[in-house]
VODO-598340 format. One record per residue (C-alpha): residue in three letters; y, z, x. Coordinates in Angstrom, 3 decimals, decimal comma. Layout:
BEGIN
PT  residuo         Y         Z         X
PT      ALA         Y         Z         X
...
//
This chain:
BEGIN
PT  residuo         Y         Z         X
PT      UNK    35,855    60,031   -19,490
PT      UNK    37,710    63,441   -19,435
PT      UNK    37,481    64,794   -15,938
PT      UNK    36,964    61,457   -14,146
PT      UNK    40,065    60,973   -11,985
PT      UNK    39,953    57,858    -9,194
PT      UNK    38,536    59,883    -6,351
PT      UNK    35,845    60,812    -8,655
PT      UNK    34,900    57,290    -9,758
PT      UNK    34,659    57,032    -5,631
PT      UNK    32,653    59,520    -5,057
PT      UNK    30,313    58,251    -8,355
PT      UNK    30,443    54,310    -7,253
PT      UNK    29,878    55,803    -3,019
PT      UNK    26,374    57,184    -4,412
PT      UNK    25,202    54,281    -7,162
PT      UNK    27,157    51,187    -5,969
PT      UNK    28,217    50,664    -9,940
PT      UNK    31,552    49,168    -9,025
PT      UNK    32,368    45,886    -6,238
PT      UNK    36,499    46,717    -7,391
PT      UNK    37,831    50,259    -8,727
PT      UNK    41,217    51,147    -9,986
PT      UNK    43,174    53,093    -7,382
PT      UNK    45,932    55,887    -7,634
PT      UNK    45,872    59,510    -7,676
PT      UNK    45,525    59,758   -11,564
PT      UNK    44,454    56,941   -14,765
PT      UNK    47,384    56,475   -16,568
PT      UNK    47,113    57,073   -20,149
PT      UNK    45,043    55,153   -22,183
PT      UNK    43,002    55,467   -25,438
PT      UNK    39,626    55,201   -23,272
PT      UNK    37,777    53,633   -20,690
PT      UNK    35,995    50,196   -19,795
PT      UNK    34,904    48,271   -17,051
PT      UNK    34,331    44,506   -16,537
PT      UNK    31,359    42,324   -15,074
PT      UNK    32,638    41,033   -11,941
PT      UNK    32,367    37,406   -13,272
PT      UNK    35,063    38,076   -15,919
PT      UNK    38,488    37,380   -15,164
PT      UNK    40,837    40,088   -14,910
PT      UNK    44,238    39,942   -13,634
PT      UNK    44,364    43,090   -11,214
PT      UNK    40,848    42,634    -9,576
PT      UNK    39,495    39,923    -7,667
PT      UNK    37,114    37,584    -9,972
PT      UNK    33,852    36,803    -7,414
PT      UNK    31,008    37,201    -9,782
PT      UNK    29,069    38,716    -6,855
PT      UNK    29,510    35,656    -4,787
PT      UNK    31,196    36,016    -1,212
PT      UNK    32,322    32,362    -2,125
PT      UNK    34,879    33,178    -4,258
PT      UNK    36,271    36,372    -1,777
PT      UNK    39,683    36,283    -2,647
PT      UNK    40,013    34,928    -5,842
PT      UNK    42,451    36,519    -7,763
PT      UNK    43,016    35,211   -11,378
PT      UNK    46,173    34,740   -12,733
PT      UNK    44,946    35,698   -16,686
PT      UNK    42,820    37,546   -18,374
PT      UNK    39,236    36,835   -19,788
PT      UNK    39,961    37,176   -23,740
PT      UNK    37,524    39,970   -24,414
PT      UNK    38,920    41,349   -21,580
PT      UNK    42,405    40,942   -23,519
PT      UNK    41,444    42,216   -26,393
PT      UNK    40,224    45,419   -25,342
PT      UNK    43,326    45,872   -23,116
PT      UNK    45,306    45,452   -26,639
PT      UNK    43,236    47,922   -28,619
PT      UNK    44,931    50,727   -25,749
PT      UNK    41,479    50,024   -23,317
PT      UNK    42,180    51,233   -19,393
PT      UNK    40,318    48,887   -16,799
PT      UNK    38,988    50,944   -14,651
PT      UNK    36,689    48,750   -12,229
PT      UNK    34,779    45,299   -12,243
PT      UNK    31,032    45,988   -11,983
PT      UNK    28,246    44,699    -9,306
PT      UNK    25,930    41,916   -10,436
PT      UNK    23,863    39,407    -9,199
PT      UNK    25,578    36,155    -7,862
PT      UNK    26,674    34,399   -10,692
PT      UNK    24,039    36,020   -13,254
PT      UNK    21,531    34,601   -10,765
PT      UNK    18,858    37,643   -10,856
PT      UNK    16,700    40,514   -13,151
PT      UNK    17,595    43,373   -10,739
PT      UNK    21,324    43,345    -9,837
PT      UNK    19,605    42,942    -6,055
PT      UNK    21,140    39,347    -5,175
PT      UNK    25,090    40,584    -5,090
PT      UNK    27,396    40,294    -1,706
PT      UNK    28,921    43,168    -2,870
PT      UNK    26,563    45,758    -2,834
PT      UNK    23,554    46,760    -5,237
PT      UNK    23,728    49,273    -8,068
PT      UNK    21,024    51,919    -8,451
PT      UNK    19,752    53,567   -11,669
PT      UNK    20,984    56,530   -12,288
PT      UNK    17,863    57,945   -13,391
PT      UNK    15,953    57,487    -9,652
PT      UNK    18,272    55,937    -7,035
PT      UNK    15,329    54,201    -5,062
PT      UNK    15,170    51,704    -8,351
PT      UNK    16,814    48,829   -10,067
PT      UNK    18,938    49,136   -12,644
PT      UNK    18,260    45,571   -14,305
PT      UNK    20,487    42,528   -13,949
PT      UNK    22,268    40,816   -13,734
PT      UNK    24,589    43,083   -15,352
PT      UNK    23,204    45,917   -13,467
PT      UNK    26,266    47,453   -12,596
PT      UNK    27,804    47,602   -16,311
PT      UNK    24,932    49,412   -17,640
PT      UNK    24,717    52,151   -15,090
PT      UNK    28,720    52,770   -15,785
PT      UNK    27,864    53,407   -19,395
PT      UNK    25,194    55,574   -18,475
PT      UNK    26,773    57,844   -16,078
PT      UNK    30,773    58,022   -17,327
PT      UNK    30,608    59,393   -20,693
PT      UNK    32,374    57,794   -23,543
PT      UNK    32,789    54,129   -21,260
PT      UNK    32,869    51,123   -22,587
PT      UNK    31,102    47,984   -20,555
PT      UNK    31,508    44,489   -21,002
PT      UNK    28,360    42,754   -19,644
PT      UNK    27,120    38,798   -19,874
PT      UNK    23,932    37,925   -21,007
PT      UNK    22,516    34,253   -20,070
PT      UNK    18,728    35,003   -20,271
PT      UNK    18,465    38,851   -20,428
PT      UNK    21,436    39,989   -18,394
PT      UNK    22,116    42,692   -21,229
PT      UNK    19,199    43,936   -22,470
PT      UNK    16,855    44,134   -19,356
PT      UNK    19,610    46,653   -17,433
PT      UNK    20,538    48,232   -20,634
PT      UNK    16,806    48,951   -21,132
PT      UNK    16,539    50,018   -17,872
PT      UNK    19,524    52,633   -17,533
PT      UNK    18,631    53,860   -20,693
PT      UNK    21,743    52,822   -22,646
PT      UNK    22,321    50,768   -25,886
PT      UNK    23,485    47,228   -25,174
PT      UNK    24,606    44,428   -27,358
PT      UNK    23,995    40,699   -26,977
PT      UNK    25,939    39,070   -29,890
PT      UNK    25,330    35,207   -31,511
PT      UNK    26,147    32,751   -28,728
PT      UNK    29,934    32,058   -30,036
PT      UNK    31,109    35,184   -31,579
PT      UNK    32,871    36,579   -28,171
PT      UNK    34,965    34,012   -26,523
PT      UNK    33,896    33,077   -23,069
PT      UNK    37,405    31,891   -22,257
PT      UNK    37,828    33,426   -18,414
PT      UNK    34,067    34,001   -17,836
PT      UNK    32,928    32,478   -14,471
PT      UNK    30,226    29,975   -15,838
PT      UNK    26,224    30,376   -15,245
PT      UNK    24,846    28,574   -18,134
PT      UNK    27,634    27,272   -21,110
PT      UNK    24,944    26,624   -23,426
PT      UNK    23,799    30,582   -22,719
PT      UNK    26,103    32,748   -22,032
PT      UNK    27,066    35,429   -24,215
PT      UNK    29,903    38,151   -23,510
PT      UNK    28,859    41,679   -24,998
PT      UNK    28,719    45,167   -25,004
PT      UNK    26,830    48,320   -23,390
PT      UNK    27,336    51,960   -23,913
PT      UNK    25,468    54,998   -24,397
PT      UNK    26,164    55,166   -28,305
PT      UNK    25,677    52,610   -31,283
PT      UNK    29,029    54,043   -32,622
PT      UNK    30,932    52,549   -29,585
PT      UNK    29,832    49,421   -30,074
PT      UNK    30,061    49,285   -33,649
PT      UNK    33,470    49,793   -33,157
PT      UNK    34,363    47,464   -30,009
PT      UNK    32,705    44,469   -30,801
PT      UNK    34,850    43,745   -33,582
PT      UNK    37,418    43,931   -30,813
PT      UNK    36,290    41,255   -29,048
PT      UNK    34,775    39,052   -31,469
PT      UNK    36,664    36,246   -33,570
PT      UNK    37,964    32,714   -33,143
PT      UNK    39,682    31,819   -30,210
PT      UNK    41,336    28,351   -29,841
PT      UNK    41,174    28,586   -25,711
PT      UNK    37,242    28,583   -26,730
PT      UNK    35,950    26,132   -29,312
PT      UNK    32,550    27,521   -29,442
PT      UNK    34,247    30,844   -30,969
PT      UNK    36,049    28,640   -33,608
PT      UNK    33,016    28,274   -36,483
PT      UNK    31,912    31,678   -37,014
PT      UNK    31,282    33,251   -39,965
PT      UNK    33,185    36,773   -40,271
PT      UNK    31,694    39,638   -38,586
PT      UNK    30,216    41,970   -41,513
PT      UNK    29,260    45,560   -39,958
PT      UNK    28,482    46,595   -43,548
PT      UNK    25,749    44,120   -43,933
PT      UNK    22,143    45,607   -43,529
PT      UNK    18,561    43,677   -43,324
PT      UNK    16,174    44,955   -45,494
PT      UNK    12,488    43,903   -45,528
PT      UNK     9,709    44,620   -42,541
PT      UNK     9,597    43,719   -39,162
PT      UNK     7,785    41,277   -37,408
PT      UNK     6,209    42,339   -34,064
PT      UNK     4,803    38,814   -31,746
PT      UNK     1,413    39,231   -30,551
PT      UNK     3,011    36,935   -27,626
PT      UNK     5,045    40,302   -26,992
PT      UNK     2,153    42,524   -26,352
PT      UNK     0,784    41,121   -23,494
PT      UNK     1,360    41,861   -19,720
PT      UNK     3,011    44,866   -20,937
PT      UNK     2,536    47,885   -18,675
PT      UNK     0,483    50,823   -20,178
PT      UNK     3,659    52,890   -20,431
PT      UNK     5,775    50,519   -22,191
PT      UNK     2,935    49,672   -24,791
PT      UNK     2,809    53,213   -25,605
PT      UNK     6,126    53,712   -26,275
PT      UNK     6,697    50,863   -28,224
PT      UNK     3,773    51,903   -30,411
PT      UNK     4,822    55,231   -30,768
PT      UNK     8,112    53,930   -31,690
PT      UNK     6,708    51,676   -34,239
PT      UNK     4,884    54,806   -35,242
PT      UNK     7,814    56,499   -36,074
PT      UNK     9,926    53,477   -37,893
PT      UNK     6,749    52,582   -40,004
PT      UNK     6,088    56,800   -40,618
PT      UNK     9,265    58,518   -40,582
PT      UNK    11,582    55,376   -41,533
PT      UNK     9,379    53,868   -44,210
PT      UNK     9,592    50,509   -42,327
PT      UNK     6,694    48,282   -42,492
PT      UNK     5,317    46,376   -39,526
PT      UNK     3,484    43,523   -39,828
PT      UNK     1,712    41,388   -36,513
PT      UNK     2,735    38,041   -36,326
PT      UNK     1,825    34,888   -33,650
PT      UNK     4,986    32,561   -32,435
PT      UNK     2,871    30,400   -30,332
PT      UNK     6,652    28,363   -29,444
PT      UNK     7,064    31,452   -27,235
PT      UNK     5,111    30,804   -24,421
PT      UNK     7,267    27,947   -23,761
PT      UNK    10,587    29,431   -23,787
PT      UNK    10,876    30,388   -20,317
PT      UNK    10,491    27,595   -18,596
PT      UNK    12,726    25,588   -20,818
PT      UNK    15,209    28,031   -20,269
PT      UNK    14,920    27,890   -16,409
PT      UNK    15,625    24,064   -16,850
PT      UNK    18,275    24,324   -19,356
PT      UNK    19,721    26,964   -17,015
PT      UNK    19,624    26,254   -13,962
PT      UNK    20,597    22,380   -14,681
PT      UNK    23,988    23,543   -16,140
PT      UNK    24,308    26,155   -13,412
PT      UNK    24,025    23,411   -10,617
PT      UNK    26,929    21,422   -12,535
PT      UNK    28,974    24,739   -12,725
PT      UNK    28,569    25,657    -9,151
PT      UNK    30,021    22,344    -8,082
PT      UNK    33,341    22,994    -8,201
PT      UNK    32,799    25,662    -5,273
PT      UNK    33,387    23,694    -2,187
PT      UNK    35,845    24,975     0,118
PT      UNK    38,354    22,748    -1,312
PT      UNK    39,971    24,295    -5,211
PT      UNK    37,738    27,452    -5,469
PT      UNK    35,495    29,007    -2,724
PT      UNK    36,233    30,110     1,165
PT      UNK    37,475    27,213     2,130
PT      UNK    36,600    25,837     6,032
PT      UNK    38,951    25,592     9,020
PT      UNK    37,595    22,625    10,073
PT      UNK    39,377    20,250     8,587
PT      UNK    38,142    16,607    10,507
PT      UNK    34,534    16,833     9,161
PT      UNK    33,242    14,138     6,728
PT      UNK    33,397    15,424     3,108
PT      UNK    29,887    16,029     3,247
PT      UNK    29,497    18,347     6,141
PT      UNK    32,419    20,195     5,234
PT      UNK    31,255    20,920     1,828
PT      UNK    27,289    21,927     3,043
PT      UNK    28,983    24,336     5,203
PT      UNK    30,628    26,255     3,026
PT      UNK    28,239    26,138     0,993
PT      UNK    25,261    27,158     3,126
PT      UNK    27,196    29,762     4,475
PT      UNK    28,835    31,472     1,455
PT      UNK    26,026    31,371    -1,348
PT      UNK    23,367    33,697    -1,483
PT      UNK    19,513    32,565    -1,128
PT      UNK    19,026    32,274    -5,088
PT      UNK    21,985    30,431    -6,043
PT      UNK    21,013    28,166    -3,299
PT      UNK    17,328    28,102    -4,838
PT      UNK    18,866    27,461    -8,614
PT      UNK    21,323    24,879    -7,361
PT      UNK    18,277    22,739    -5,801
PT      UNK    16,391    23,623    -8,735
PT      UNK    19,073    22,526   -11,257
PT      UNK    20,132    19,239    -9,806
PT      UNK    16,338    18,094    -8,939
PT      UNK    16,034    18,410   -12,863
PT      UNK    19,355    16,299   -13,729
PT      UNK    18,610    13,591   -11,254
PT      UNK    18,246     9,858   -12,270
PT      UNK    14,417     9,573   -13,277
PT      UNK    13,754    13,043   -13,710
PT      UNK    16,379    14,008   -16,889
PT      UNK    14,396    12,774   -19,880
PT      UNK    10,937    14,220   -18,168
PT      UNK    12,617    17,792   -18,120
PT      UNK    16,153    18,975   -19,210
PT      UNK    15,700    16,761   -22,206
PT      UNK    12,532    18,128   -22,998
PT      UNK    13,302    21,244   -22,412
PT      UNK    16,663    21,104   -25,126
PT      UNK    13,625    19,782   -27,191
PT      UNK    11,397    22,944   -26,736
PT      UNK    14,771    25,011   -27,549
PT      UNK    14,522    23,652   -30,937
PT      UNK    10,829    24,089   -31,118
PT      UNK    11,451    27,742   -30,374
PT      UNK    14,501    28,459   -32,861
PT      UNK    12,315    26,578   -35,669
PT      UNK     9,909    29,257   -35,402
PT      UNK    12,275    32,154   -35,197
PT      UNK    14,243    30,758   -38,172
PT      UNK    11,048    30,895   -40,249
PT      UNK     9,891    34,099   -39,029
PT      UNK    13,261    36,060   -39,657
PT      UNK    13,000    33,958   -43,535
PT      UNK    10,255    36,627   -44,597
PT      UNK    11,248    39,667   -42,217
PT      UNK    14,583    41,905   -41,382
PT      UNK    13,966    41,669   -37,477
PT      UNK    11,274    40,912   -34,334
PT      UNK    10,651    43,758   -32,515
PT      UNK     9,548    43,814   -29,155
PT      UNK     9,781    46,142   -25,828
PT      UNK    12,777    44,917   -23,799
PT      UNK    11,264    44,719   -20,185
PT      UNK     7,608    44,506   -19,960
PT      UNK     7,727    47,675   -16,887
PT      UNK     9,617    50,483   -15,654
PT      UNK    12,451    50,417   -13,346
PT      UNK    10,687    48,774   -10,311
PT      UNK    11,705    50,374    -6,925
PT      UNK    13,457    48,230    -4,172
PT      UNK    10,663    48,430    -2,063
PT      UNK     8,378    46,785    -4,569
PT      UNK    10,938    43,917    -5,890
PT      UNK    11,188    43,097    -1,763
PT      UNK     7,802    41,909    -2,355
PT      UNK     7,770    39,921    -5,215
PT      UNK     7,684    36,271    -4,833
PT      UNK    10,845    34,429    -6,831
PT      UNK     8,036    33,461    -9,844
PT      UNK     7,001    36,756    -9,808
PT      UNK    10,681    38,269   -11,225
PT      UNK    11,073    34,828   -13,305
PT      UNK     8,640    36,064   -15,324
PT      UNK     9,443    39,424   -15,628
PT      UNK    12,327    37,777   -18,753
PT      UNK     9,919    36,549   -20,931
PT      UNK    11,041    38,938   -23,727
PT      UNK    14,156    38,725   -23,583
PT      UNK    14,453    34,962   -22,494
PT      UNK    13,770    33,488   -26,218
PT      UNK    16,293    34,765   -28,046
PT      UNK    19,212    33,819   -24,940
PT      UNK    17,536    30,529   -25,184
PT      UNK    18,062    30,490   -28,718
PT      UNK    21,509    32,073   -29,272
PT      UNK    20,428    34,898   -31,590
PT      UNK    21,811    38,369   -31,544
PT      UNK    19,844    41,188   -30,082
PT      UNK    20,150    44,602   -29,410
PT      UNK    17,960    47,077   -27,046
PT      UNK    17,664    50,716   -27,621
PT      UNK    16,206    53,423   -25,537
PT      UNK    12,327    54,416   -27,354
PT      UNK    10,884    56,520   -24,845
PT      UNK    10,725    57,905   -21,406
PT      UNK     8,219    57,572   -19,013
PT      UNK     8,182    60,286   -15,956
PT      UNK    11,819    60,348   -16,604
PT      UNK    12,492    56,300   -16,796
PT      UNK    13,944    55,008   -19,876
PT      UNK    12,161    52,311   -21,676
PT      UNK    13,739    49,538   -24,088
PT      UNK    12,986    48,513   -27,834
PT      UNK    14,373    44,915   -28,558
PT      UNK    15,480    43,867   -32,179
PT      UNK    16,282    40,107   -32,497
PT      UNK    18,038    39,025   -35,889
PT      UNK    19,671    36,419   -37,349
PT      UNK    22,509    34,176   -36,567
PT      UNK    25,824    35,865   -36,814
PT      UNK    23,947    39,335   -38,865
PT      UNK    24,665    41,889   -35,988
PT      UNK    25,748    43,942   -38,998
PT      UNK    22,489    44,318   -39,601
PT      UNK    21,261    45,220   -35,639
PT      UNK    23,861    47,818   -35,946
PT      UNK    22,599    49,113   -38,890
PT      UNK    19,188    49,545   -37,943
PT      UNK    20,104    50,717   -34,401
PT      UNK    22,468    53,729   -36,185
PT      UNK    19,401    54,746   -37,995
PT      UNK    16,940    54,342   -35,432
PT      UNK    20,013    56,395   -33,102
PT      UNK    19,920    59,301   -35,705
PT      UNK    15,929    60,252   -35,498
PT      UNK    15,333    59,951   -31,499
PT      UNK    17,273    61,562   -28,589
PT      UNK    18,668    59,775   -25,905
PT      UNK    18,338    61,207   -22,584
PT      UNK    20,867    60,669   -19,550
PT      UNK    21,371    62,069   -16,096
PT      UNK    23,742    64,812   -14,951
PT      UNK    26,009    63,338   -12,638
PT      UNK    29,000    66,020   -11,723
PT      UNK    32,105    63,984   -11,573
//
């Protein structure tokens, strides 16, 4: 980040909206480099709101462990990054705190909901981000800023200090513009931590480890693409299978089609438990009016201080875990996650990785996501839904540009083998050029 002081991080986050917190002073003190935290990661000199205005002035008294770690490897905090409310969103567009744009056109989206992390690694060379991925939250604005981003095993990165959307989901990982940075961070933050049990039964991380064998490529994944992102992908496939020696071979996983709405009820019945705890009384803004029945004075604060889509995943979530309606569809829908990770497992038996495009379209500009119904940008996860839903590691890598947008190619392995995603990715890294935008600092 050499040439970045403070006042030009202000100037930067005035124009994109990348950061909701920034470090102040007239200088960075020294460090051995750069990184910046999703807002719904604890840190101990920033406010922890997860782009909620009902937890304004939160302050946590700890760290977030990955946050910890990279602190002890000589990391400098420079900001916490915008994202939707509590993960809650595919374009970083449902944050109180303001909403990032891509730094390749301004008038779009730069994904979500860890919108804000990926457009820091794309515009402040050599930074480090540490994003969240529940259903996508990685990939989709790593795809979309044209950067590399990393969604590891569900368990390998401690989630001790991350503000909750999903526990069954969420995954802490990395985004940068490079495969070397995160080759060499994420054994940084990865490994056992007894404040998380989750983190405690994983195998070691191997970064010498490589998959050989061809990939597998879901018919399921070819359709509703947009003709730019289907040309891409197959020119990318063009080059592995040409250039790289790396067969391809067509495959159906039927199990796919049901992935996303099992992961909408898996999701948004555990966030509707998380969100609980935000009342008014321990965590959120709490009311001044102290005489109303518990009732009113919770449904206050709550109708006041969360956004429309928390509100609409909260009512969503708790219809689904009611008495009578549990073993018809959360149930069910832990059943279909099985269904789903059956199939990948005996996919990924006979082939190194499934490929896939990232997002199924470009960027979208504001003024087009203002008209799509709620459904409408649901769907727009359905690639990178199945592996969140199943816990696999993932990685998305720019593989083409489109009038100057960058477009995402999606590698899903294994349990615990993002050795191997790194692998592949380094290759893939060394035989196409990554574009990014000039930004002066």
């Amino acid at each position: 980040m050499k040439g970045y002081s403070p006042q030009a991080l202000l100037r930067l986050n005035e124009r994109y909206s990348i950061f909701c917190q920034l470090i102040e002073g007239d200088a960075l003190p020294d460090h051995r480099f750069t990184f910046s935290a999703k807002d719904n990661l604890c840190t101990t000199e920033f406010q922890a709101r997860a782009g909620s205005r009902i937890l304004e002035g939160y302050r946590p008294p700890f760290d977030a462990t990955p946050v910890h770690r990279m602190r002890q490897e000589g990391g400098l905090l420079i900001g916490k990054t915008n994202m939707d409310e509590f993960g809650f969103g595919t374009f970083s567009t449902n944050s109180a705190f303001g909403v990032p744009r891509n730094p390749f056109d301004e008038e779009r989206a730069c994904g979500g909901s860890s919108g804000g992390a990926a457009a820091a690694a794309c515009l402040i060379p050599g930074h480090v981000s540490l994003g969240v991925s529940t259903g996508g939250s990685i990939a989709c604005p790593a795809s979309f800023c044209g950067v590399v981003g990393l969604t590891p095993t569900y368990g390998r990165v401690s989630r001790y200090g991350l503000i909750d959307y999903g526990n069954s989901l969420d995954k802490v990982g990395l985004l940068s513009r490079t495969v070397k940075d995160l080759s060499h961070f994420l054994p940084v933050i990865s490994g056992p931590d007894p404040k998380d049990p989750t983190s405690c039964v994983q195998p070691p991380l191997d970064l010498n480890h490589s998959r050989e064998g061809p990939l597998a490529l879901p018919t399921e994944c070819l359709e509703g693409l947009a003709p730019a992102v289907k040309e891409a992908l197959l020119r990318a496939l063009d080059k592995l299978s040409v250039h790289l020696g790396v067969e391809v071979h067509e495959i159906s996983m039927p199990s796919l089609r049901f992935a996303m709405p099992a992961y909408y009820v898996i999701a948004t019945t555990e966030a509707s438990t998380n969100l609980a705890r935000y009342c008014g009384m321990r965590f959120g803004v709490p009311e001044r009016e102290y005489h109303q029945h518990f009732n009113d004075y919770f449904s206050g604060v709550r109708s006041e201080q969360f956004g429309d889509e928390a509100k609409r995943r909260i009512l969503l979530g708790t219809f689904c875990r009611m008495v009578g309606f549990r073993n018809k569809y959360y149930l069910k829908a832990l059943g279909v996650r099985d269904l789903v990770l059956e199939e990948y497992k005996k996919v990924l038996a006979d082939h190194s990785f499934i490929v896939s495009p990232t997002m199924p379209f470009l960027p979208p500009r504001f003024d087009e996501i203002s008209k799509m119904r709620p459904i409408e940008m649901y769907r727009a996860d359905f690639l990178t839904i199945p592996p969140n839903l199943t816990g696999l590691p993932h990685i998305s890598v720019p593989c083409g540009y489109e009038g100057g947008l960058p477009i995402g190619l999606q590698l899903v392995a294994p349990h615990w083998e993002e050795g191997g995603l790194i692998k592949t990715a380094e290759v893939w890294e060394r035989h196409f050029h990554y574009h990014f935008p000039e930004v002066s600092p």
